[in-house]
PDB file as gemmi writes it, atoms N, CA and C in Angstrom:
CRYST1    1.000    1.000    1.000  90.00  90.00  90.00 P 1                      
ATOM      1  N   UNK A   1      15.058 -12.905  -4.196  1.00  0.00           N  
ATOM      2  CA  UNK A   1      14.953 -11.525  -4.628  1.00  0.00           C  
ATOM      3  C   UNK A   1      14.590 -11.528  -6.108  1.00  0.00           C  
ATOM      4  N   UNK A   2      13.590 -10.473  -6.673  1.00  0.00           N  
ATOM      5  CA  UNK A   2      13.248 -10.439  -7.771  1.00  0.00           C  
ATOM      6  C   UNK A   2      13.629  -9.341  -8.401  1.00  0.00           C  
ATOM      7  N   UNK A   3      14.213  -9.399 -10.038  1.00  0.00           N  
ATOM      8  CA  UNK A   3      14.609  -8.324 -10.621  1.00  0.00           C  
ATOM      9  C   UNK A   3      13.620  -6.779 -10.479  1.00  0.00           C  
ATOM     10  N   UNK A   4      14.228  -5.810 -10.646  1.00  0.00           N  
ATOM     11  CA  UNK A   4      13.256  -4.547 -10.388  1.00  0.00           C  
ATOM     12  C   UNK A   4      12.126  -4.851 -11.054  1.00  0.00           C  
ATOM     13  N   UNK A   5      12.497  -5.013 -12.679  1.00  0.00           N  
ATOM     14  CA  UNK A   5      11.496  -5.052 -13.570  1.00  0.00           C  
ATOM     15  C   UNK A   5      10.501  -5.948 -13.148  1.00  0.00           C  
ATOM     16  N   UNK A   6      10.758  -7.293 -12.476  1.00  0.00           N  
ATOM     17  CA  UNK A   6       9.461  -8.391 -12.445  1.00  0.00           C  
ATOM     18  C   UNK A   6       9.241  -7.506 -11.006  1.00  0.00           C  
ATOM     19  N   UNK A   7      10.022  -6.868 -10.471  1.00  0.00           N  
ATOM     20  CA  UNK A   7       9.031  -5.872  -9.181  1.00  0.00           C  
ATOM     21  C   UNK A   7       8.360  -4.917  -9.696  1.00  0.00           C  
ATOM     22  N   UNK A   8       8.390  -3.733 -10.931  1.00  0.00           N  
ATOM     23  CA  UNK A   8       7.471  -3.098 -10.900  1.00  0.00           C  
ATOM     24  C   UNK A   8       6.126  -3.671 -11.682  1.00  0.00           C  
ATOM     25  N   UNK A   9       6.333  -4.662 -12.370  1.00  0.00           N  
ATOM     26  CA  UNK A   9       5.076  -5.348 -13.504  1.00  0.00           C  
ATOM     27  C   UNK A   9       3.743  -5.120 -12.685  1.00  0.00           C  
ATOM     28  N   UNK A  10       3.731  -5.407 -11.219  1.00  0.00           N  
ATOM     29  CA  UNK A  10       2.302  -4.692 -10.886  1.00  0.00           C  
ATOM     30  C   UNK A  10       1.988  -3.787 -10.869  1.00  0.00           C  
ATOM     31  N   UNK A  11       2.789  -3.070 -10.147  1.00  0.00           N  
ATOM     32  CA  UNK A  11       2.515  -1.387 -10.444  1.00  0.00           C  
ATOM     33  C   UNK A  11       1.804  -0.863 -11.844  1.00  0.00           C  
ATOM     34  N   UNK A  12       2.996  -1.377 -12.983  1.00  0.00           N  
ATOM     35  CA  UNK A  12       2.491  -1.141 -13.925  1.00  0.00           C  
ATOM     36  C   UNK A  12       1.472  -1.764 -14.773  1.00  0.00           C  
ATOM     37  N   UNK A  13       0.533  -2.519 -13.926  1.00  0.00           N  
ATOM     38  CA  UNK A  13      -0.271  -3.306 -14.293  1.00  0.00           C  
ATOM     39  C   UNK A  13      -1.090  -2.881 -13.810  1.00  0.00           C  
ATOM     40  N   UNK A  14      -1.588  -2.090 -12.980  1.00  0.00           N  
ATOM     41  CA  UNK A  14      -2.363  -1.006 -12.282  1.00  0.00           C  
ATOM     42  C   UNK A  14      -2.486  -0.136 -12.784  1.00  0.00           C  
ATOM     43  N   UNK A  15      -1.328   0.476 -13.077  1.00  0.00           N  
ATOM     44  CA  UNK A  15      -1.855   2.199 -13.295  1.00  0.00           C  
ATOM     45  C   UNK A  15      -2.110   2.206 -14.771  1.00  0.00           C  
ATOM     46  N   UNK A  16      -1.914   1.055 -15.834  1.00  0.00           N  
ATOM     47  CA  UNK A  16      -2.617   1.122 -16.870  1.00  0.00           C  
ATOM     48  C   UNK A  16      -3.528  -0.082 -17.652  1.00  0.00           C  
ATOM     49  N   UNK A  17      -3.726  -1.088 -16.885  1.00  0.00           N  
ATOM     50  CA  UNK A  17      -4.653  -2.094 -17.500  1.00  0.00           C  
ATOM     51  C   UNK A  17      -6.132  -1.819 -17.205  1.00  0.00           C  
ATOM     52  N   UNK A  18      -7.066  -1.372 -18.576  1.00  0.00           N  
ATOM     53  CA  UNK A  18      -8.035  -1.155 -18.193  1.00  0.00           C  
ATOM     54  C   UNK A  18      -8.900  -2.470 -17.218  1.00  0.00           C  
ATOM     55  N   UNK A  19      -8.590  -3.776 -17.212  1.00  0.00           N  
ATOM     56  CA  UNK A  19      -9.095  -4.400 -16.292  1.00  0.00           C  
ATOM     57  C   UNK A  19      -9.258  -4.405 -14.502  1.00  0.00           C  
ATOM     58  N   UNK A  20      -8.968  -3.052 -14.402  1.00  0.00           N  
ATOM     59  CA  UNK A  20      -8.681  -2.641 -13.182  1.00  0.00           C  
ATOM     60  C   UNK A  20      -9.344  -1.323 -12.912  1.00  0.00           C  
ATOM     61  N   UNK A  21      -9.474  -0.621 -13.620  1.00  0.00           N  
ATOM     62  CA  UNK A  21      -9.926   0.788 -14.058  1.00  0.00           C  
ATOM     63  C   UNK A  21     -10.770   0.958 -12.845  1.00  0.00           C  
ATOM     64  N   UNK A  22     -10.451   2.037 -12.209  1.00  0.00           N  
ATOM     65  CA  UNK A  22     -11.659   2.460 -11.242  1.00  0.00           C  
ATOM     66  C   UNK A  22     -11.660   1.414  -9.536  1.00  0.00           C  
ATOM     67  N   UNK A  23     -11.270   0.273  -9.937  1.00  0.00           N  
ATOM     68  CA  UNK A  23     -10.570  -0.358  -8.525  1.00  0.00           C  
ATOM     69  C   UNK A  23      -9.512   0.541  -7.453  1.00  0.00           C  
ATOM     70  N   UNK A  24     -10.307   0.857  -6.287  1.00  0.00           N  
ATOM     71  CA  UNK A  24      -9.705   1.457  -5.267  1.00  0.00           C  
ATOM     72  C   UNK A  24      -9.665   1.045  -4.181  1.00  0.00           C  
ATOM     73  N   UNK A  25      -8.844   1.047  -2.896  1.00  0.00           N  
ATOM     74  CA  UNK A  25      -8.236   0.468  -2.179  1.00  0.00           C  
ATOM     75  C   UNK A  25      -8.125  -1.298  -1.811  1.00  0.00           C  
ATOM     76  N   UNK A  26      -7.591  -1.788  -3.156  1.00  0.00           N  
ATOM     77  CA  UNK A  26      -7.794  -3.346  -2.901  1.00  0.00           C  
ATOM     78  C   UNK A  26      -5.982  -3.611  -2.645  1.00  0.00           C  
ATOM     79  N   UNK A  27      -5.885  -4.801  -2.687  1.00  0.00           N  
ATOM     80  CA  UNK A  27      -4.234  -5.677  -2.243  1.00  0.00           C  
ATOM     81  C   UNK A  27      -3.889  -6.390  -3.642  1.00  0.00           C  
ATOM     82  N   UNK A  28      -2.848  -6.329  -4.440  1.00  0.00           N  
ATOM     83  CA  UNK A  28      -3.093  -6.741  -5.067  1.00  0.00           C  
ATOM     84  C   UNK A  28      -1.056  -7.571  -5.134  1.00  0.00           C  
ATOM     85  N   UNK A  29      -0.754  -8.760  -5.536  1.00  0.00           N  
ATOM     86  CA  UNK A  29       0.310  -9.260  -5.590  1.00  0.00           C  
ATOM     87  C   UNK A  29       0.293 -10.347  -6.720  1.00  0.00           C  
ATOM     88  N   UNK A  30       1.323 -10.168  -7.392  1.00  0.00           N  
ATOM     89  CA  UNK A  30       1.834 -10.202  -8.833  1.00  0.00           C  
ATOM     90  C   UNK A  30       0.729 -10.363  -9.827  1.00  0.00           C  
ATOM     91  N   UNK A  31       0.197  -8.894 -10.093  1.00  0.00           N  
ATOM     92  CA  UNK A  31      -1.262  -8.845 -11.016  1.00  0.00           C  
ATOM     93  C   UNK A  31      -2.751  -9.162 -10.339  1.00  0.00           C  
ATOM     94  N   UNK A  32      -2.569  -9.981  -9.290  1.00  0.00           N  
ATOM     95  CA  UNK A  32      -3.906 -10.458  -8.901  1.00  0.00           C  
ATOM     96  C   UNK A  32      -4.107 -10.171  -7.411  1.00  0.00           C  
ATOM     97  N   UNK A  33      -5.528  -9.777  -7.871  1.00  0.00           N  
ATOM     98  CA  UNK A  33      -5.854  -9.347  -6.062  1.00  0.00           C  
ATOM     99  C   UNK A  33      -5.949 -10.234  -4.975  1.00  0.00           C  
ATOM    100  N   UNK A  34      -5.741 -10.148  -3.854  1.00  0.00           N  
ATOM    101  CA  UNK A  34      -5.068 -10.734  -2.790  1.00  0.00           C  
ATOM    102  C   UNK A  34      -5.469 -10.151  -1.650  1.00  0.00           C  
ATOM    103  N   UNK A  35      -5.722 -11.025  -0.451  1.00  0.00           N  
ATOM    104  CA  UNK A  35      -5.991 -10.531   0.580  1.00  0.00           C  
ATOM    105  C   UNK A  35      -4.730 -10.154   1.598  1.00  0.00           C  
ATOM    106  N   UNK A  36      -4.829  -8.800   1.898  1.00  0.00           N  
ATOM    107  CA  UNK A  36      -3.394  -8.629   2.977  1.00  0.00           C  
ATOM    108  C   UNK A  36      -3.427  -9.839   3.934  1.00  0.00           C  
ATOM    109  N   UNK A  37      -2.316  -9.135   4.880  1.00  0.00           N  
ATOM    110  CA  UNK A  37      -2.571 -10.263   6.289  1.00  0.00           C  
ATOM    111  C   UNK A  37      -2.777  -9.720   7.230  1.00  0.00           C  
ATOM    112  N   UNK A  38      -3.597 -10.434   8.365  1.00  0.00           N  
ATOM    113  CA  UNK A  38      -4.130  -9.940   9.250  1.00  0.00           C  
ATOM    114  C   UNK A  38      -3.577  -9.064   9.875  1.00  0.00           C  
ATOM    115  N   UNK A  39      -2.890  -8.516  10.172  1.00  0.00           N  
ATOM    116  CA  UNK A  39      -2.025  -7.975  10.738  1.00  0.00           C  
ATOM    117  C   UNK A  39      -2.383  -6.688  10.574  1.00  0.00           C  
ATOM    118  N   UNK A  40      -2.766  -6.163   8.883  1.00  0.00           N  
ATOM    119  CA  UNK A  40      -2.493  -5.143   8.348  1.00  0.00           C  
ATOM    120  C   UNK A  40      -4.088  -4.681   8.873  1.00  0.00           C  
ATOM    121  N   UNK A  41      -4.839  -5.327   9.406  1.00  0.00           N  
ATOM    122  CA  UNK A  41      -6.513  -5.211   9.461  1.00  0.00           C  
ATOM    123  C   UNK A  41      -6.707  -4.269  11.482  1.00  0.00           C  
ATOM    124  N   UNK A  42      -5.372  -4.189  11.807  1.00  0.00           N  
ATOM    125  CA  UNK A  42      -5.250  -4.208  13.204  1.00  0.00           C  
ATOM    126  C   UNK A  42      -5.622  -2.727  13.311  1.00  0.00           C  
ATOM    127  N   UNK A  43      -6.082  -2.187  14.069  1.00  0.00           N  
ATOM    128  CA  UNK A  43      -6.546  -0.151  14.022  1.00  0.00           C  
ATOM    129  C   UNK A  43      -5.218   0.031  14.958  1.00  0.00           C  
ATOM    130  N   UNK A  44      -5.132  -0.653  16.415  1.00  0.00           N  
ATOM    131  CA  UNK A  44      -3.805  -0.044  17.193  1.00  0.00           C  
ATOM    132  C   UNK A  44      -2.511  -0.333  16.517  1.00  0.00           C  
ATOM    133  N   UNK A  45      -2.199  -0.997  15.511  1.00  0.00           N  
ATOM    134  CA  UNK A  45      -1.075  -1.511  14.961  1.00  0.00           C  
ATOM    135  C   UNK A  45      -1.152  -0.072  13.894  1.00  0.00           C  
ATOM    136  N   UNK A  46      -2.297   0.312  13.296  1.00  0.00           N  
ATOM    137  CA  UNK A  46      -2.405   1.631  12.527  1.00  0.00           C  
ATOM    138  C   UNK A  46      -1.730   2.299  12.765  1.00  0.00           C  
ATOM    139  N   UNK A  47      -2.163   2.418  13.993  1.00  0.00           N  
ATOM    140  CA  UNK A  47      -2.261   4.243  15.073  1.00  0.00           C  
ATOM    141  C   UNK A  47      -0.957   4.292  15.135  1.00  0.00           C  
ATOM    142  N   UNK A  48      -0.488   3.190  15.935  1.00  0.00           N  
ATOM    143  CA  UNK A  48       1.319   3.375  16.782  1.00  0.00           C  
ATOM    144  C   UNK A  48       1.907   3.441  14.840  1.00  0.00           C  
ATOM    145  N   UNK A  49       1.971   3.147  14.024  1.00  0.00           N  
ATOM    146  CA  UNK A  49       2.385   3.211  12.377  1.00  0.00           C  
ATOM    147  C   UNK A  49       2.384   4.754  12.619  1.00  0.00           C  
ATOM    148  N   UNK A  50       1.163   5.066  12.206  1.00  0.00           N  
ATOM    149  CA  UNK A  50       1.565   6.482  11.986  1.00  0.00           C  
ATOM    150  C   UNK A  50       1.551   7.423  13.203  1.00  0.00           C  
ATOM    151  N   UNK A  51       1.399   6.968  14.224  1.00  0.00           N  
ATOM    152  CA  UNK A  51       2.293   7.968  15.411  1.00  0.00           C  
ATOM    153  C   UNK A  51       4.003   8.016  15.175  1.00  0.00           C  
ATOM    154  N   UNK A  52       4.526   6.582  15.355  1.00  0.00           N  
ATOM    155  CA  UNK A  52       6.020   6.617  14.897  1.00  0.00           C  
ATOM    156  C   UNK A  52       6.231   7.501  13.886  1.00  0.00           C  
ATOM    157  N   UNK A  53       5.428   7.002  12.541  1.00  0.00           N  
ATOM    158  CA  UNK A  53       5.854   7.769  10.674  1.00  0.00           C  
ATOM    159  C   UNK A  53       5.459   9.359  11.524  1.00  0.00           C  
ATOM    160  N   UNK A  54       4.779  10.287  12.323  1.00  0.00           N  
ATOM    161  CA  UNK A  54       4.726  11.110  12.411  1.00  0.00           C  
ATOM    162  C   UNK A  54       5.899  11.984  13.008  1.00  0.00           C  
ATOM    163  N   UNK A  55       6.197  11.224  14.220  1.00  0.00           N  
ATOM    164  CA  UNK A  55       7.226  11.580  15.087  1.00  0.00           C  
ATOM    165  C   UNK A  55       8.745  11.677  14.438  1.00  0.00           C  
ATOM    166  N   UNK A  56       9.056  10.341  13.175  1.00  0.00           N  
ATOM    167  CA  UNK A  56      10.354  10.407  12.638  1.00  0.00           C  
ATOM    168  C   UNK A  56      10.247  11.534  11.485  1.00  0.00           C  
ATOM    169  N   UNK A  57       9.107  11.930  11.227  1.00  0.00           N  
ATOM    170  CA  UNK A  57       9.012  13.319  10.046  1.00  0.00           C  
ATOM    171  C   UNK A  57       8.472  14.032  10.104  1.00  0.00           C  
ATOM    172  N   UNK A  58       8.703  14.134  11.853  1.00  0.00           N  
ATOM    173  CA  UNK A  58       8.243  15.942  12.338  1.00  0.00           C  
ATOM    174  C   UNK A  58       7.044  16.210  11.646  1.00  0.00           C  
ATOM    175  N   UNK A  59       5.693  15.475  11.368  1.00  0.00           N  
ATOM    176  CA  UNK A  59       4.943  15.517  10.720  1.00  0.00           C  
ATOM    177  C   UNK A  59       3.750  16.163  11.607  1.00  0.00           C  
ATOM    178  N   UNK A  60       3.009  17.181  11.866  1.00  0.00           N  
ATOM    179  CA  UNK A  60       2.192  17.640  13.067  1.00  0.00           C  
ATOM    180  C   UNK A  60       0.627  17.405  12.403  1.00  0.00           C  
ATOM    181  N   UNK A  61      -0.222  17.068  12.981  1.00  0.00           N  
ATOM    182  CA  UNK A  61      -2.114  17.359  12.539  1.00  0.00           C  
ATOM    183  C   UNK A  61      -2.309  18.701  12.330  1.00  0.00           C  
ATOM    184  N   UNK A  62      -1.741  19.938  13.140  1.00  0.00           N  
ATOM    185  CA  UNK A  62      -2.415  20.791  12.385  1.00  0.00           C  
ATOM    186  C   UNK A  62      -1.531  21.561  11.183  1.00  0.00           C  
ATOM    187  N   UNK A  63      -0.601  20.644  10.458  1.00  0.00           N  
ATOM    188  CA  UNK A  63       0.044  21.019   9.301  1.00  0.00           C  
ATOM    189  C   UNK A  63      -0.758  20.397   8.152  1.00  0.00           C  
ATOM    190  N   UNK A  64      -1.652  19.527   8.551  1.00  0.00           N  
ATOM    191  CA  UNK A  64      -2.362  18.517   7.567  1.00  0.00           C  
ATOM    192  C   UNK A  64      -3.149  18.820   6.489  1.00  0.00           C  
TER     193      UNK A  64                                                      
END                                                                             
């Protein structure tokens, strides 16, 4: 387990190092970009994600 602080250093290494500026939807782990894992590349593994995230927060499409 890592202290909060060495957990947020990416975050905050994102939302203000101009060496990043304008980079959008990449992976990025401790400062450096990174490829997810396969897993995360799956569309039905998507879908059932946010069918569940919908269903546990009463979340409807035509509230969207």
């Amino acid at each position: 387990m890592i202290s909060p602080e060495k957990g947020a250093e990416t975050s905050i290494y994102l939302a203000s190092s101009p060496e990043v500026e304008g980079l959008s939807g990449r992976y990025f782990v401790k400062k450096a970009e990174a490829s997810s894992s396969d897993v995360s590349y799956d569309g039905r593994i998507a879908r059932r994600l946010w069918e569940v995230s919908a269903e546990l927060t009463n979340l409807r499409a035509e509230n969207l």
